[in-house]
C-alpha positions as CSV (number, residue, x, y, z in Angstrom):
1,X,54.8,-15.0,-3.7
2,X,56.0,-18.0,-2.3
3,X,59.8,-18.9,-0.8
4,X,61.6,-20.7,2.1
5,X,63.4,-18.8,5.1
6,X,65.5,-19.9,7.6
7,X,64.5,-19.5,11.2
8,X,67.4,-18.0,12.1
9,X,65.8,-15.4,10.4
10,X,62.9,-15.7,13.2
11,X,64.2,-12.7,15.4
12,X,63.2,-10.6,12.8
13,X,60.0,-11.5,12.5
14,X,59.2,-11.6,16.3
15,X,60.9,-8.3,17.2
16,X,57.5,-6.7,15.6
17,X,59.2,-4.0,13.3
18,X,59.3,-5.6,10.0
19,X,57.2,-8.8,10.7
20,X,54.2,-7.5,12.9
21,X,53.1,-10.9,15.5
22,X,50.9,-8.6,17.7
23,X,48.4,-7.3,15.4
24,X,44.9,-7.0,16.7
25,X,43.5,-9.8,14.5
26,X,46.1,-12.5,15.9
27,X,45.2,-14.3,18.9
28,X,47.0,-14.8,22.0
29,X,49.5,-17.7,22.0
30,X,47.6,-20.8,23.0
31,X,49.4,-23.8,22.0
32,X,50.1,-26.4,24.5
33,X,53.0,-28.5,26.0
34,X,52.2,-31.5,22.9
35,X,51.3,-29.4,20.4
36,X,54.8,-27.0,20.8
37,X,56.9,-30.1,21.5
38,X,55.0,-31.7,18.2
39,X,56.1,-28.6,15.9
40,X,59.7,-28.8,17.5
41,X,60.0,-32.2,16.8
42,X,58.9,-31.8,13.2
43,X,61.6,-29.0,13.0
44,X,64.6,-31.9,14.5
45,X,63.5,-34.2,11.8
46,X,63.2,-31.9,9.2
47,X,59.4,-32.8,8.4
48,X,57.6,-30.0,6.5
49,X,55.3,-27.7,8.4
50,X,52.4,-25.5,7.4
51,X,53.2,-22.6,5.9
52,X,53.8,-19.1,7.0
53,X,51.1,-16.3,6.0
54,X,52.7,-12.7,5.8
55,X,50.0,-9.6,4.2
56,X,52.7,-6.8,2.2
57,X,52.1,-3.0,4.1
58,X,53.0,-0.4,1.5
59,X,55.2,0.9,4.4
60,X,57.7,-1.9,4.1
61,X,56.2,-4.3,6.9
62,X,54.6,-7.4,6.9
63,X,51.5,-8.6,9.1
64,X,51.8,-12.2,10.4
65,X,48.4,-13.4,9.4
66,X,48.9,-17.0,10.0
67,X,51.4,-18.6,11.7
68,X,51.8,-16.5,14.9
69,X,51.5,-19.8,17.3
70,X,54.6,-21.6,15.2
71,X,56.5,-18.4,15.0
72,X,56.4,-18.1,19.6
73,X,57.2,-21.8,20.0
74,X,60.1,-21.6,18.0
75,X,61.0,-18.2,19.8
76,X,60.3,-20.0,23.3
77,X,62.9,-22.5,22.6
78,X,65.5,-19.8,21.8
79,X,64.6,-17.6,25.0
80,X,62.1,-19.1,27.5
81,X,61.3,-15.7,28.9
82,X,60.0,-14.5,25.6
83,X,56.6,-14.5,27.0
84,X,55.5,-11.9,30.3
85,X,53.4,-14.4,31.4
86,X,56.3,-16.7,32.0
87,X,55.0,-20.0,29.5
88,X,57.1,-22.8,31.1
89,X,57.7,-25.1,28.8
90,X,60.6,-27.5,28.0
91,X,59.7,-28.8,24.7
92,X,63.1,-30.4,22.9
93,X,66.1,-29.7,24.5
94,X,68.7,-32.1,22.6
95,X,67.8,-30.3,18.9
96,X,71.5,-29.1,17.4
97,X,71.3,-25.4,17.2
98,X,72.6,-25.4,13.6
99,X,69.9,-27.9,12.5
100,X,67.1,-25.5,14.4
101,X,68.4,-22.3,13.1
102,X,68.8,-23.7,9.6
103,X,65.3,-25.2,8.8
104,X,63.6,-23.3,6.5
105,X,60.1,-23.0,6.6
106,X,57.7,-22.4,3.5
107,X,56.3,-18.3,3.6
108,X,53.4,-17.2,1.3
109,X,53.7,-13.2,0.7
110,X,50.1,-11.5,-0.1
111,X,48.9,-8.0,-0.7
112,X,45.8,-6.1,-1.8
113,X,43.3,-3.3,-0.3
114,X,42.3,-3.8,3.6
115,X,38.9,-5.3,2.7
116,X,41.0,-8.6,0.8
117,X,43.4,-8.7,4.0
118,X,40.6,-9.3,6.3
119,X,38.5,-11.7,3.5
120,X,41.8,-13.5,3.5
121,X,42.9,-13.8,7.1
122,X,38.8,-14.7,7.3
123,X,39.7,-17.6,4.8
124,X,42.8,-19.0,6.2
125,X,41.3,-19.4,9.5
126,X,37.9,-20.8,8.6
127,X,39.6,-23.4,6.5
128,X,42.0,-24.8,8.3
129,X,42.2,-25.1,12.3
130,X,38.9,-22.7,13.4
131,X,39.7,-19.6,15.2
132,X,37.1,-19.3,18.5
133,X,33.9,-17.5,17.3
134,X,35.1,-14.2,19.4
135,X,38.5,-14.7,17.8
136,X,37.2,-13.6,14.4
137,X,35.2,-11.4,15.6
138,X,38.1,-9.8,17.5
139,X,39.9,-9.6,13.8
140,X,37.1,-8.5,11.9
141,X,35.9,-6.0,14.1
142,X,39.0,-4.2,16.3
143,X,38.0,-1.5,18.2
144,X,37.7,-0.4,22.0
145,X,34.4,-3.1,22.2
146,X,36.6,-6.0,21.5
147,X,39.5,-5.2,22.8
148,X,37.7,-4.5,26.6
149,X,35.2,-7.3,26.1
150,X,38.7,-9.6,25.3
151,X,40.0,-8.4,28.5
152,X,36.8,-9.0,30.7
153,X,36.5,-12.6,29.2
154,X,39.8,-14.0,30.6
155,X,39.7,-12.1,33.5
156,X,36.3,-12.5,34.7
157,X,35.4,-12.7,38.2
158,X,34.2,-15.7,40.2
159,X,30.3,-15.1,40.4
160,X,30.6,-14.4,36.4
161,X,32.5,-17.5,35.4
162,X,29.2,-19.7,37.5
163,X,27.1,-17.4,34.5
164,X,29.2,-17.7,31.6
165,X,32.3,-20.1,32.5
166,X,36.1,-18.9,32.2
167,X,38.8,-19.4,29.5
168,X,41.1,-17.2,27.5
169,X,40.1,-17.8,24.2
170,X,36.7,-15.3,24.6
171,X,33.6,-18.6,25.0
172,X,32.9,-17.0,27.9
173,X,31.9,-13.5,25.9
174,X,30.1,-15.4,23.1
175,X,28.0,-16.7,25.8
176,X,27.1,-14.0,27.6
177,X,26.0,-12.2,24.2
178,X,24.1,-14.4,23.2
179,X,21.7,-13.8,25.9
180,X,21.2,-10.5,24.6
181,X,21.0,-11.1,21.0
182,X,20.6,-13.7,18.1
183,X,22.7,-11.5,15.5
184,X,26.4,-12.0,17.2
185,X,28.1,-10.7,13.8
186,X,25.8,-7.6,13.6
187,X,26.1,-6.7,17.4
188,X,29.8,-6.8,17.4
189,X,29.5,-4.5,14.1
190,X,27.4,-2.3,15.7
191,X,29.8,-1.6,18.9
192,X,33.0,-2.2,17.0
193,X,34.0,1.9,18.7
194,X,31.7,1.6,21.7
195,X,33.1,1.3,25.2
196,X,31.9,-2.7,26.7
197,X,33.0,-1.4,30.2
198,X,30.2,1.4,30.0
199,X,27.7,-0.6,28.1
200,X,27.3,-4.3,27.8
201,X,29.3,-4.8,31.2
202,X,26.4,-2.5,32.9
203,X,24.1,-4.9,32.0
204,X,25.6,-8.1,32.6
205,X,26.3,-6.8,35.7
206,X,22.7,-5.7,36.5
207,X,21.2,-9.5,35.4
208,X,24.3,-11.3,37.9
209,X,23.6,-9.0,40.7
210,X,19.9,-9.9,40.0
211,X,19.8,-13.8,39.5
212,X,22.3,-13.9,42.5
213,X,19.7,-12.1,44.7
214,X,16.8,-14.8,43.7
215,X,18.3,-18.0,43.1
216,X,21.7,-17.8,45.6
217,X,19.7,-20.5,47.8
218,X,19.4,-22.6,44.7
219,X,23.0,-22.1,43.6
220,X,22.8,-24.2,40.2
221,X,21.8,-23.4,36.1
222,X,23.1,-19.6,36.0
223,X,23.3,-19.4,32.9
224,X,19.4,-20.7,32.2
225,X,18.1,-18.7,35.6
226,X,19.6,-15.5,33.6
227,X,17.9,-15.8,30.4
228,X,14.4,-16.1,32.2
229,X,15.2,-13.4,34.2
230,X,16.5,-10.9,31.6
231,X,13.5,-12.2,28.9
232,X,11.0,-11.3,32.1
233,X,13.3,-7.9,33.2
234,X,10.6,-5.7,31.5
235,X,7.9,-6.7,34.2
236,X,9.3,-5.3,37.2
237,X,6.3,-6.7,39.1
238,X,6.9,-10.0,38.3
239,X,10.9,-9.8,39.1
240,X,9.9,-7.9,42.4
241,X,7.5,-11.1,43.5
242,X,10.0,-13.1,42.9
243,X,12.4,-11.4,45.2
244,X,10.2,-11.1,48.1
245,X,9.5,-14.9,47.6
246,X,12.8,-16.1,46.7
247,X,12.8,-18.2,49.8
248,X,10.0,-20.5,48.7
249,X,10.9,-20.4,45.0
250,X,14.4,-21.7,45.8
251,X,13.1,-24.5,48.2
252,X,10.6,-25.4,45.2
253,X,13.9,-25.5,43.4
254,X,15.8,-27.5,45.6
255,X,13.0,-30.2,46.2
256,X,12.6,-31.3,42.6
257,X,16.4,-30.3,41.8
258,X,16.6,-33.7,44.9
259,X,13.9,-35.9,43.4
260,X,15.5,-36.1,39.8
261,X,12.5,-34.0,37.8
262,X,15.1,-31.2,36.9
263,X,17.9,-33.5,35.6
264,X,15.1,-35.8,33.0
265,X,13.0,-32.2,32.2
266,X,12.6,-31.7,28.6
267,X,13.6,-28.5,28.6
268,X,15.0,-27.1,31.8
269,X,14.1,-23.0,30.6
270,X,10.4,-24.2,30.0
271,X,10.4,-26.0,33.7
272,X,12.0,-23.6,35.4
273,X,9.3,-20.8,33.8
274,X,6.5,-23.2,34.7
275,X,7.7,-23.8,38.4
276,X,7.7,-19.6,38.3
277,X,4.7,-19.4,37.4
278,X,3.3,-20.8,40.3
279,X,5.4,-20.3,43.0
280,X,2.6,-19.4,45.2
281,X,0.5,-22.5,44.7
282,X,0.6,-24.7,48.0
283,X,0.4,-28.2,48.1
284,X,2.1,-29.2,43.9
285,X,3.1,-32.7,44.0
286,X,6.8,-33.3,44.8
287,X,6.5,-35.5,41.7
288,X,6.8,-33.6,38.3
289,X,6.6,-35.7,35.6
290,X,5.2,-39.4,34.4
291,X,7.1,-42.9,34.1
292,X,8.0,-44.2,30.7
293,X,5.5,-46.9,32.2
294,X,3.1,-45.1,32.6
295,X,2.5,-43.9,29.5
296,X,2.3,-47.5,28.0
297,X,-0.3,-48.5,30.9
298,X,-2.1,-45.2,29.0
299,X,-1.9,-46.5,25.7
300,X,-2.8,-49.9,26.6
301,X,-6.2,-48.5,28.5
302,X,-7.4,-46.2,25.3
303,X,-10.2,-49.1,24.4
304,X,-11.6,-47.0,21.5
305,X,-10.2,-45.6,17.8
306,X,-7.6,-48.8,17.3
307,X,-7.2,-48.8,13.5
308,X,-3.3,-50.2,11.9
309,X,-2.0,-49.9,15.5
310,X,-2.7,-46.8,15.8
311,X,-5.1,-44.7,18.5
312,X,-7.0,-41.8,18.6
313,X,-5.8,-37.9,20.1
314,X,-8.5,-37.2,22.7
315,X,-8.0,-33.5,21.5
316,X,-7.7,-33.4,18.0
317,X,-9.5,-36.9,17.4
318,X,-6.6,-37.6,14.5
319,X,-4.8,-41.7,14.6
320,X,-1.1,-41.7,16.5
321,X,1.3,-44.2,17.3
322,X,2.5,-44.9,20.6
323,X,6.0,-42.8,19.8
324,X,3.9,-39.8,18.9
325,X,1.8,-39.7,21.9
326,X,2.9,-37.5,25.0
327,X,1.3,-38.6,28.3
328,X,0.4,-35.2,30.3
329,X,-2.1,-34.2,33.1
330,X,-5.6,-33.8,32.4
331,X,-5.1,-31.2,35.2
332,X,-2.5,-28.8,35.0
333,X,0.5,-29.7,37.7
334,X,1.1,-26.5,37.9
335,X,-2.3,-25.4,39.1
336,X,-2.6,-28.8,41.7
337,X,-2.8,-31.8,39.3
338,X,-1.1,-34.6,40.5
339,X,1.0,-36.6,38.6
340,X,-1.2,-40.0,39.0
341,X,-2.3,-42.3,36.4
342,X,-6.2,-41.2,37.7
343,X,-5.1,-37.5,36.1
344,X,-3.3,-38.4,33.1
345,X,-4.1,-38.8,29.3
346,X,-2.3,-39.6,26.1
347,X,-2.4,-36.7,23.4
348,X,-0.4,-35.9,20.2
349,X,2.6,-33.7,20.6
350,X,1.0,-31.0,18.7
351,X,-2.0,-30.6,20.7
352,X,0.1,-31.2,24.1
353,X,2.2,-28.7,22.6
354,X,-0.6,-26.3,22.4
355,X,-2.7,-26.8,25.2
356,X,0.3,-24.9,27.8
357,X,-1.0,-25.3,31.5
358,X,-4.8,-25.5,30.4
């Protein structure tokens, strides 16, 4: 059912006992300055906005499913005090009241079982202007998990938002799951009744205090530091050593964090794992990784196996190009190679791939 209403009829549907803004699957208002002054100004000049989506209750009352956002700008403009956390915003303050009150904006009316009101609400916000990722899975799945996890997100403390980062809009929780599973939907499922303050938090709380403990000399890649640490939180010897030799592992840290090899690594988990694994070696070179030179001074030395341009893998004994040559130590650095031409050699990626810190 589709039809126009005037927003003088608005008060109705923000006093929330007809037309319901504050279910659980709408998120909090997070429009802008520009974007509510944009919708205002579309109002003044009678330009057509998007429409309305209201889900028919069998008790008589109708659940805002999309258009909550619209629905608390133009409510802002009537009373600026709407919201408790005291929005300030000016938007248009020259609109004729008559003009505002009688622009009528387009509503759409649906109805069905529960299961087509969330496949719908699913729908309209997948289609059109994405909801966050823990928006819809705050909709989808209401229940004391969510609703706890929402509230830790925006109002995460200082040594959690260096871990996961801050914002209102939940990032902050999608990140933080993710380090302790691949199957977001499922996991969020699966807790949809259970308490986040007595579950998940524990453990998030366990892996900060942790990483903090190690790496606070280091100060830098939380996020990274934590998913080694949680992936390696099984082997209580090997967190223990790190502890008692957090001292050297963060000036080991430091030192290539200051000579650039951190900032051009490959992959900053696998170098942080392989500086790790050896932090008890004495005497690695301070310098990590090869030149781009260097590996064409390598290519230009091979003498043997030139056939179309192309050279031999001193492992697998198969014809590369230059691009798909790696130069790596013949050595491992991590067990005292050093990171000189004398101790270097061109293989494929797959062997060099292979080979680890053989």
């Amino acid at each position: 059912m589709n039809y126009q209403i005037e927003i003088r009829k608005i008060k109705d549907f923000l006093n929330d006992k007809v037309y319901l803004t504050n279910i659980n699957m709408q998120r909090k208002y997070i429009y802008n300055h520009a974007q509510a002054t944009a919708l205002l100004d579309s109002i003044q000049k009678k330009i057509p906005i998007p429409a309305i989506y209201l889900w028919s209750n069998h008790n008589g009352t109708y659940d805002v499913l999309d258009g909550k956002q619209r629905i608390t700008v133009m409510r802002l403009y009537v009373d600026p005090n709407y919201l408790p956390d005291n929005v300030n915003n000016f938007f248009i303050d020259h609109m004729n009241q008559n003009d505002f009150e009688n622009y009528e904006i387009p509503v759409i009316i649906c109805n069905g079982t529960e299961q087509e009101k969330i496949e719908t609400f699913k729908r309209i916000n997948t289609t059109a202007i994405p909801l966050k990722e823990f928006e819809i899975y705050n909709a989808l799945y209401q229940g004391l998990f969510v609703e706890e996890f929402g509230n830790w997100g925006i109002n995460a403390s200082p040594n959690e938002e260096k871990f996961f980062g801050g914002g209102i809009r939940g990032e902050n929780c999608i990140k933080a799951t993710k380090l302790f599973t691949s199957e977001i939907e499922k996991f969020f499922a699966h807790n949809r009744d259970n308490s986040f303050v007595n579950g998940l938090k524990t453990q998030i709380d366990r892996l900060v205090t942790t990483v903090i403990e190690i790496f606070s000399a280091y100060n830098d890649d939380w996020y990274v530091l934590a998913k080694i640490v949680l992936e390696n939180s099984n082997d209580i010897s090997k967190i223990n050593s790190w502890k008692l030799n957090k001292q050297k592992i963060c000036e080991l840290f430091n030192e290539h964090k200051l000579n650039g090899d951190t900032a051009i690594a490959p992959s900053k988990e696998s170098f942080y794992n392989e500086l790790l694994g050896c932090y008890n070696i004495v005497g690695l070179d301070g310098r990590r990784f090869f030149a781009k030179d260097d590996k064409k001074v390598m290519y230009e030395k091979l003498a043997s196996g030139i056939s179309r341009g192309k050279k031999l893998c001193p492992h697998c004994d198969k014809e590369f190009s230059f691009d798909e040559f790696e130069i790596d130590h013949i050595r491992a650095w991590s067990k005292g190679g050093r990171t000189e031409l004398n101790n270097a050699q061109l293989i494929c990626k797959k062997c060099n791939a292979s080979k680890g810190a053989r």
